[in-house]
Every structure is written in structure tokens, then in C-alpha cells.
BADODREN-758023 format. One record per atom (N, C-alpha, C): atom name; x, y, z; residue in three letters; residue number from 1. Coordinates in nm, 2 decimals. Layout:
<pts>
PT  site      xx      yy      zz  code  pos
PT    CA       X       Y       Z   ala  NUM
...
</pts>
This chain:
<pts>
PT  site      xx      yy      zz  code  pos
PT     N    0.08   -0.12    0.00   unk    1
PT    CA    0.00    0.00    0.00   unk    1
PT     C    0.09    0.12    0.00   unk    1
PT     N    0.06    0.22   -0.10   unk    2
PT    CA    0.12    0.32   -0.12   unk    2
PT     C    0.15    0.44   -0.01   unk    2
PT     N    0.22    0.47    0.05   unk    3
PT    CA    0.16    0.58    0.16   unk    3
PT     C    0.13    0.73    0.10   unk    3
PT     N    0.00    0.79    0.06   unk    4
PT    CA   -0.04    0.87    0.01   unk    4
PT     C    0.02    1.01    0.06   unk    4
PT     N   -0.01    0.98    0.19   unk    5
PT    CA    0.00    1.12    0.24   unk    5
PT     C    0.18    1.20    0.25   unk    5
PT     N    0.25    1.05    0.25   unk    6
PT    CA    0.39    1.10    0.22   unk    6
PT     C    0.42    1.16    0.11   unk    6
PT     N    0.32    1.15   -0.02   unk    7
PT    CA    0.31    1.17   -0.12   unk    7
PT     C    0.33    1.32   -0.15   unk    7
PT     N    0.20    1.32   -0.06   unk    8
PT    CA    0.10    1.43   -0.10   unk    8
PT     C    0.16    1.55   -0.04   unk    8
PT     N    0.23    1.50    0.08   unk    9
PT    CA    0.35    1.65    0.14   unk    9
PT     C    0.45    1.65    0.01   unk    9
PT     N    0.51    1.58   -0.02   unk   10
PT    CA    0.65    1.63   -0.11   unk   10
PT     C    0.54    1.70   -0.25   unk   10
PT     N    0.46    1.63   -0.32   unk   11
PT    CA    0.37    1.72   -0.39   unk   11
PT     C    0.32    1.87   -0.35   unk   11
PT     N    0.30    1.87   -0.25   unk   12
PT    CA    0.25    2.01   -0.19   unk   12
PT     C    0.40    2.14   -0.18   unk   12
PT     N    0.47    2.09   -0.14   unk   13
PT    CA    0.56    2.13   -0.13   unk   13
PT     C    0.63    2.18   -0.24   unk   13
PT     N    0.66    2.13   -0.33   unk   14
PT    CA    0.66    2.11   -0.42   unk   14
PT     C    0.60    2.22   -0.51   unk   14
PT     N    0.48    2.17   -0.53   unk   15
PT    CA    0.39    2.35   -0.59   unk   15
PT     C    0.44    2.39   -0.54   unk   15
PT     N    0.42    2.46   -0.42   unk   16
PT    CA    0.45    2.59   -0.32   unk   16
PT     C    0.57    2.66   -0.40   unk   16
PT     N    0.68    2.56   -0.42   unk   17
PT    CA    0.86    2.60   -0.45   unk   17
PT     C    0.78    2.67   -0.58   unk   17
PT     N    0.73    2.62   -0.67   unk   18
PT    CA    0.75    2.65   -0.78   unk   18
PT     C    0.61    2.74   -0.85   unk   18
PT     N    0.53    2.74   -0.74   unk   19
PT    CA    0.41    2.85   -0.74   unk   19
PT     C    0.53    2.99   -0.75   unk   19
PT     N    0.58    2.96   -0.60   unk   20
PT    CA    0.72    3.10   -0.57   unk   20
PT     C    0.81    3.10   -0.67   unk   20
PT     N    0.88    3.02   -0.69   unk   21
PT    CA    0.95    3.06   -0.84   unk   21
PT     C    0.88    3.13   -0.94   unk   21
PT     N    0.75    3.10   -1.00   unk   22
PT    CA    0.66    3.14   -1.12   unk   22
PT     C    0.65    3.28   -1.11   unk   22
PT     N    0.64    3.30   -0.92   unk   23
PT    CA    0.59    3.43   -0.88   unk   23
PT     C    0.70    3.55   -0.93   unk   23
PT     N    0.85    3.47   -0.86   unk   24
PT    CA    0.97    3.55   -0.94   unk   24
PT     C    0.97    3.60   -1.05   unk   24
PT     N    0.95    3.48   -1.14   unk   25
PT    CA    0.96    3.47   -1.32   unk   25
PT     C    0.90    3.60   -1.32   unk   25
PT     N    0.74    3.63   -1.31   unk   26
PT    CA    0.65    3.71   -1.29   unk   26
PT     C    0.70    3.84   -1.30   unk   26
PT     N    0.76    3.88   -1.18   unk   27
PT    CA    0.83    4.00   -1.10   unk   27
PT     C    0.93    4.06   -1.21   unk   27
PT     N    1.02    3.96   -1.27   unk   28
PT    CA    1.12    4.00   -1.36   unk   28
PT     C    1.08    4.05   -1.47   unk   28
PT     N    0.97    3.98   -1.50   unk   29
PT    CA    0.91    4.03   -1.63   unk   29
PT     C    0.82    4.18   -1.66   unk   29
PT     N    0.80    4.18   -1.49   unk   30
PT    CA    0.73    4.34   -1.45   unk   30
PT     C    0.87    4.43   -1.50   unk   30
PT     N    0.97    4.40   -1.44   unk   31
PT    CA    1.07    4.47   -1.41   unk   31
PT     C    1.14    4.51   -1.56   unk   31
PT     N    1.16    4.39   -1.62   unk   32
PT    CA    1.23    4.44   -1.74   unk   32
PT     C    1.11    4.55   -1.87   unk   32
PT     N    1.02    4.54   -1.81   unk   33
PT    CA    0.89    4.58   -1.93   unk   33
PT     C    0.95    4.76   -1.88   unk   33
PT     N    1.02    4.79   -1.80   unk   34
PT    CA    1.04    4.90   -1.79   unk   34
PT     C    1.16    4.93   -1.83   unk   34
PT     N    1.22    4.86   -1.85   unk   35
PT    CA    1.35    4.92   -1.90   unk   35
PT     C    1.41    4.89   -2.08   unk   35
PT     N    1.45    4.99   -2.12   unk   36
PT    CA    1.46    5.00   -2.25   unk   36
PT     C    1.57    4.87   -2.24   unk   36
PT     N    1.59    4.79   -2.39   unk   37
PT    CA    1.67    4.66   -2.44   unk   37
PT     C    1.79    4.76   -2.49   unk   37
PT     N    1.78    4.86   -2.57   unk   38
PT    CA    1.89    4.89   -2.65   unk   38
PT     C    2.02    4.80   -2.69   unk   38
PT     N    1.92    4.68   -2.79   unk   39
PT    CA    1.97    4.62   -2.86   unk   39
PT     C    2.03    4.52   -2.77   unk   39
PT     N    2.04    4.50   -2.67   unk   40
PT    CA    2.08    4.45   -2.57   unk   40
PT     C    2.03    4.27   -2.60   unk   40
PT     N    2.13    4.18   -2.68   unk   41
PT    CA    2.05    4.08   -2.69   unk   41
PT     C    2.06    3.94   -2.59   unk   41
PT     N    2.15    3.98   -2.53   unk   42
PT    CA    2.17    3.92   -2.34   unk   42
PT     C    2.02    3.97   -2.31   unk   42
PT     N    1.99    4.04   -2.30   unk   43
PT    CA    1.89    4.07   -2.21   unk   43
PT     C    1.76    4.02   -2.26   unk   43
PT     N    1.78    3.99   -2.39   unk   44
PT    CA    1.66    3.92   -2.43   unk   44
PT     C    1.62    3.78   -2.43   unk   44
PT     N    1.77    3.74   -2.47   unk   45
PT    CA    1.82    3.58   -2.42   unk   45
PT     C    1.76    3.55   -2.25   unk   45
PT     N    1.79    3.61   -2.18   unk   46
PT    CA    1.73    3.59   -2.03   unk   46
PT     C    1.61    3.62   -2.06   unk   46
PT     N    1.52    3.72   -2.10   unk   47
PT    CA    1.41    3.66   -2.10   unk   47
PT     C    1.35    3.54   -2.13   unk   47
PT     N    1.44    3.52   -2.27   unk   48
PT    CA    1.36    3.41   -2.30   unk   48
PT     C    1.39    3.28   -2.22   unk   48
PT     N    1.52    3.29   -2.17   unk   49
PT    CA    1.52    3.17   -2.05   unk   49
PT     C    1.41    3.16   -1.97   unk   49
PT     N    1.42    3.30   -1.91   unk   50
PT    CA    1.32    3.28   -1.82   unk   50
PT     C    1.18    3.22   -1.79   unk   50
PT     N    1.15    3.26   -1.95   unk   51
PT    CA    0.99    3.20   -2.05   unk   51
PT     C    0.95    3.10   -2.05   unk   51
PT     N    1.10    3.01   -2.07   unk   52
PT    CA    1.13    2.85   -2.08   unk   52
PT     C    1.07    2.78   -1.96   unk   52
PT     N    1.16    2.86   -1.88   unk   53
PT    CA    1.13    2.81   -1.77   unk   53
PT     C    0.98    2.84   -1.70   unk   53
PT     N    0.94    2.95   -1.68   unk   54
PT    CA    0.82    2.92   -1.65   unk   54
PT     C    0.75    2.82   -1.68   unk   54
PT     N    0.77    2.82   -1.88   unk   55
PT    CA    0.63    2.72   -1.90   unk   55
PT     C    0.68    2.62   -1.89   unk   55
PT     N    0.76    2.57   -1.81   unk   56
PT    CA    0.80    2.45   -1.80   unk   56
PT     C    0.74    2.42   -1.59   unk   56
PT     N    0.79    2.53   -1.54   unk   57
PT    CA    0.74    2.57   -1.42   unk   57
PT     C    0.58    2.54   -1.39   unk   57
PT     N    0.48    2.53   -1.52   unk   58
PT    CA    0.32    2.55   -1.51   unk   58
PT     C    0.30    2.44   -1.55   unk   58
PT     N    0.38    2.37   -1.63   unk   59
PT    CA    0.37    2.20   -1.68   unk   59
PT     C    0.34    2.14   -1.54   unk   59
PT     N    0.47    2.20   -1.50   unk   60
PT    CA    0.45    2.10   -1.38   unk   60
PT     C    0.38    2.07   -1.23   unk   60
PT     N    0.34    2.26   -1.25   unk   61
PT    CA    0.22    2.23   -1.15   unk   61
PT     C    0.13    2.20   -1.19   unk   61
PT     N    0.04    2.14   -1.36   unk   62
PT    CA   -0.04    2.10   -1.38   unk   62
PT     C   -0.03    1.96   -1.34   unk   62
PT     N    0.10    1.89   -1.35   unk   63
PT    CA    0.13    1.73   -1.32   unk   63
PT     C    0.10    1.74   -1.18   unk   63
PT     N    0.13    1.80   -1.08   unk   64
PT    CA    0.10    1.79   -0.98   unk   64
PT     C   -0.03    1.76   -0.94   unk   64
PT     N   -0.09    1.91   -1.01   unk   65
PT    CA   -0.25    1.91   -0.96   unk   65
PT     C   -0.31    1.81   -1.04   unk   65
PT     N   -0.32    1.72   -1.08   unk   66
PT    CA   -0.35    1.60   -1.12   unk   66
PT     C   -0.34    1.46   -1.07   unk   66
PT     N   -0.18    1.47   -0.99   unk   67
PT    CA   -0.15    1.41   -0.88   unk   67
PT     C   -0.21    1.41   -0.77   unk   67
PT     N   -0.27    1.49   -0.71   unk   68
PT    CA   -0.33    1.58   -0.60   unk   68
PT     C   -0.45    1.53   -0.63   unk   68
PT     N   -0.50    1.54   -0.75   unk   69
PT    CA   -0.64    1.47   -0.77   unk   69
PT     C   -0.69    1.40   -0.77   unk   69
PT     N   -0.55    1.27   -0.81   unk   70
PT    CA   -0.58    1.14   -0.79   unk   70
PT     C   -0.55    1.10   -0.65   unk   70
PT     N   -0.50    1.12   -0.58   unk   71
PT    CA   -0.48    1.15   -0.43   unk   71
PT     C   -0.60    1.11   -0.38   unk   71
PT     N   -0.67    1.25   -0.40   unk   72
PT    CA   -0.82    1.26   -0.35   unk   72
PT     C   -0.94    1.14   -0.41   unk   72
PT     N   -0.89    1.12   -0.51   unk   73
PT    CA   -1.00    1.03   -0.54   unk   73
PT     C   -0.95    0.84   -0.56   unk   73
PT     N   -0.83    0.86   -0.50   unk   74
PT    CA   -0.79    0.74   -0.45   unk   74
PT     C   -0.73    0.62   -0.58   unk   74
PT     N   -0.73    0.73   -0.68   unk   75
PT    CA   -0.62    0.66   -0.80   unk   75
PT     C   -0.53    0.65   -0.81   unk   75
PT     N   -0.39    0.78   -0.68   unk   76
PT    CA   -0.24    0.79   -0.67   unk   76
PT     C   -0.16    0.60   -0.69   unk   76
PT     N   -0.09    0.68   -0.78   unk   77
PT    CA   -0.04    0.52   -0.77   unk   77
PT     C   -0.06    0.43   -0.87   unk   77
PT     N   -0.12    0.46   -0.94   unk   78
PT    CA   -0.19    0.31   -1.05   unk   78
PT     C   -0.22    0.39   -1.23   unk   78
PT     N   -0.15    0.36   -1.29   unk   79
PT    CA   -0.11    0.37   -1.42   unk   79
PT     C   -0.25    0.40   -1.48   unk   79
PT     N   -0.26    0.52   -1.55   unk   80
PT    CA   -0.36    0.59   -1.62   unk   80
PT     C   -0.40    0.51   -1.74   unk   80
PT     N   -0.26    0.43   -1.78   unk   81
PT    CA   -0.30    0.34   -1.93   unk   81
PT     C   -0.37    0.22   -1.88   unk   81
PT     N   -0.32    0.13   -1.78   unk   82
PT    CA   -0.25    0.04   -1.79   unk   82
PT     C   -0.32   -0.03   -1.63   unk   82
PT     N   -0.35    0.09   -1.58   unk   83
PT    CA   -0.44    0.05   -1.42   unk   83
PT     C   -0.34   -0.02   -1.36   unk   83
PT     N   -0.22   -0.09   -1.36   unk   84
PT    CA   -0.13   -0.10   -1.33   unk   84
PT     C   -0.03   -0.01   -1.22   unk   84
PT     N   -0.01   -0.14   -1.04   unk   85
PT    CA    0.03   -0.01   -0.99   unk   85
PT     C    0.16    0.03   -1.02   unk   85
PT     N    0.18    0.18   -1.06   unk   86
PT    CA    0.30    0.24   -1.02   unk   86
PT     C    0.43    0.20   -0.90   unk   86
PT     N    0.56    0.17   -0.97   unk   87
PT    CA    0.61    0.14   -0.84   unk   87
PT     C    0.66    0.28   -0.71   unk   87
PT     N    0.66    0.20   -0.61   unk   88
PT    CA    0.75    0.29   -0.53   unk   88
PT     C    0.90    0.39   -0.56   unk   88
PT     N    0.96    0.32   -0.61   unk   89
PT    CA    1.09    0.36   -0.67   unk   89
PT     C    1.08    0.46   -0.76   unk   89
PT     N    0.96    0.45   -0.85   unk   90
PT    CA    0.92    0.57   -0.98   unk   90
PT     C    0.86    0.65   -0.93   unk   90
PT     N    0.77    0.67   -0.81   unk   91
PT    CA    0.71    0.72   -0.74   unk   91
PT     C    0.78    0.84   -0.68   unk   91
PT     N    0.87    0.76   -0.58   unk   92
PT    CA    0.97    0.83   -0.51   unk   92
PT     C    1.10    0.91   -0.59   unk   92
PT     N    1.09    0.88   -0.71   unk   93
PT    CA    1.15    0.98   -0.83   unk   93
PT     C    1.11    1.09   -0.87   unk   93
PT     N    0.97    1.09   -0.93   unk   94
PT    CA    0.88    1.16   -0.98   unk   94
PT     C    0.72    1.09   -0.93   unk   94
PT     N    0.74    1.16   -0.82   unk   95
PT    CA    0.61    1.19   -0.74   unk   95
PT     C    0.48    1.20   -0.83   unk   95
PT     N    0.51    1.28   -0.93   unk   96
PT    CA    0.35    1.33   -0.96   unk   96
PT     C    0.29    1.24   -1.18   unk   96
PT     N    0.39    1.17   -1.17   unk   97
PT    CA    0.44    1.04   -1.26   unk   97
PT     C    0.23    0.99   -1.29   unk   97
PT     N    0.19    0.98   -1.39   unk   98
PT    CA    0.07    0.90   -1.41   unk   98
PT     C    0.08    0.77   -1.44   unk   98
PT     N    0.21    0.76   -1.50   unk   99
PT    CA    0.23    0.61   -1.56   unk   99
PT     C    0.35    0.51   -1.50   unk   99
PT     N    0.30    0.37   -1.52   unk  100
PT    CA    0.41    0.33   -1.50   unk  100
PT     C    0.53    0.31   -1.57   unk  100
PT     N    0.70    0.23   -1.56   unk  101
PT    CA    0.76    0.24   -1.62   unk  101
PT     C    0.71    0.21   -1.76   unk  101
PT     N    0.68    0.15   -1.78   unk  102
PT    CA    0.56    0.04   -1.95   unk  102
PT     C    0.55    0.12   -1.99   unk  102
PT     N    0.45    0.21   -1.94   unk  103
PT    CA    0.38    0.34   -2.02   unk  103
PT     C    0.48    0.48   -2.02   unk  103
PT     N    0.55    0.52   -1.96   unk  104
PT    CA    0.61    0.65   -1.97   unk  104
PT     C    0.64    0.72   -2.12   unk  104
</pts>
């Protein structure tokens, strides 16, 4: 039996980090909207890192909150294709994981 709730803290947590990160990304993007580029293509380059990252940032709290949902509805754990449970080991890798190794 899976322990859910150990889960569901490193999941929560998790968001949180990267809710605050997004919040950063956010802040920076306030910040540069005020300041002239003057061709400056460093400075564009970091935005676009930055960009990367976010949407990579919102990927992943969508995986989460999916995780989170299956939590709640008592599906954590068991392969979306395949109904198959997820192991521990993959779990404890990537927490918020829908599939198992088979299916990834």
C-alpha cells in the first residue's frame, strides 16, 4: 500500500517552491517591461530563459495538480493506461508520474 499522504506532502511542497518561483519569473518580467533593451540581446536571451522556464514551471504544477487529484480520489499510484500499480521507486523519483515504467 502506497503511503499517500507522504506523497502528497513532497507534492504540496513542491507546488509551493515552484508556485514562488513562477511568482519570481512574474516579478522579472514586471521589471524588465520597464526598461529599455537597447539592442541589448543578453537581455533578451534571459528573458527568453526565463519564459522557458516558467512554461515548464506550469507544466508542472499542472502534473501535480493531477496528482493531487488522484490522491483525492484514490487513484495515486496506478497507471492511467494500464491500471497498473506504479512502483514505489518511480514514485519516489517523480512523485507526480501517471504512468508506469511500461507506459512513460
Amino acid at each position: 500500500m502506497i503511503d499517500t499522504q507522504h506523497y502528497k506532502t513532497i507534492l504540496e511542497d513542491r507546488r509551493a517552491y515552484l508556485v514562488g518561483k513562477t511568482s519570481d519569473i512574474e516579478e522579472s518580467f514586471e521589471k524588465s517591461g520597464d526598461e529599455p533593451f537597447d539592442g541589448d540581446s543578453a537581455a533578451v536571451d534571459d528573458l527568453e530563459v526565463l519564459d522557458d522556464l516558467d512554461d515548464m514551471a506550469q507544466s508542472e504544477i499542472r502534473a501535480i495538480d493531477a496528482a493531487l487529484d488522484r490522491i483525492e480520489n484514490g487513484t495515486y499510484g496506478i497507471c492511467v493506461r494500464s491500471g497498473e500499480p506504479i512502483s514505489k521507486e518511480r514514485l519516489d523519483v517523480l512523485p507526480h508520474t501517471p504512468f508506469c515504467k511500461n507506459h512513460a
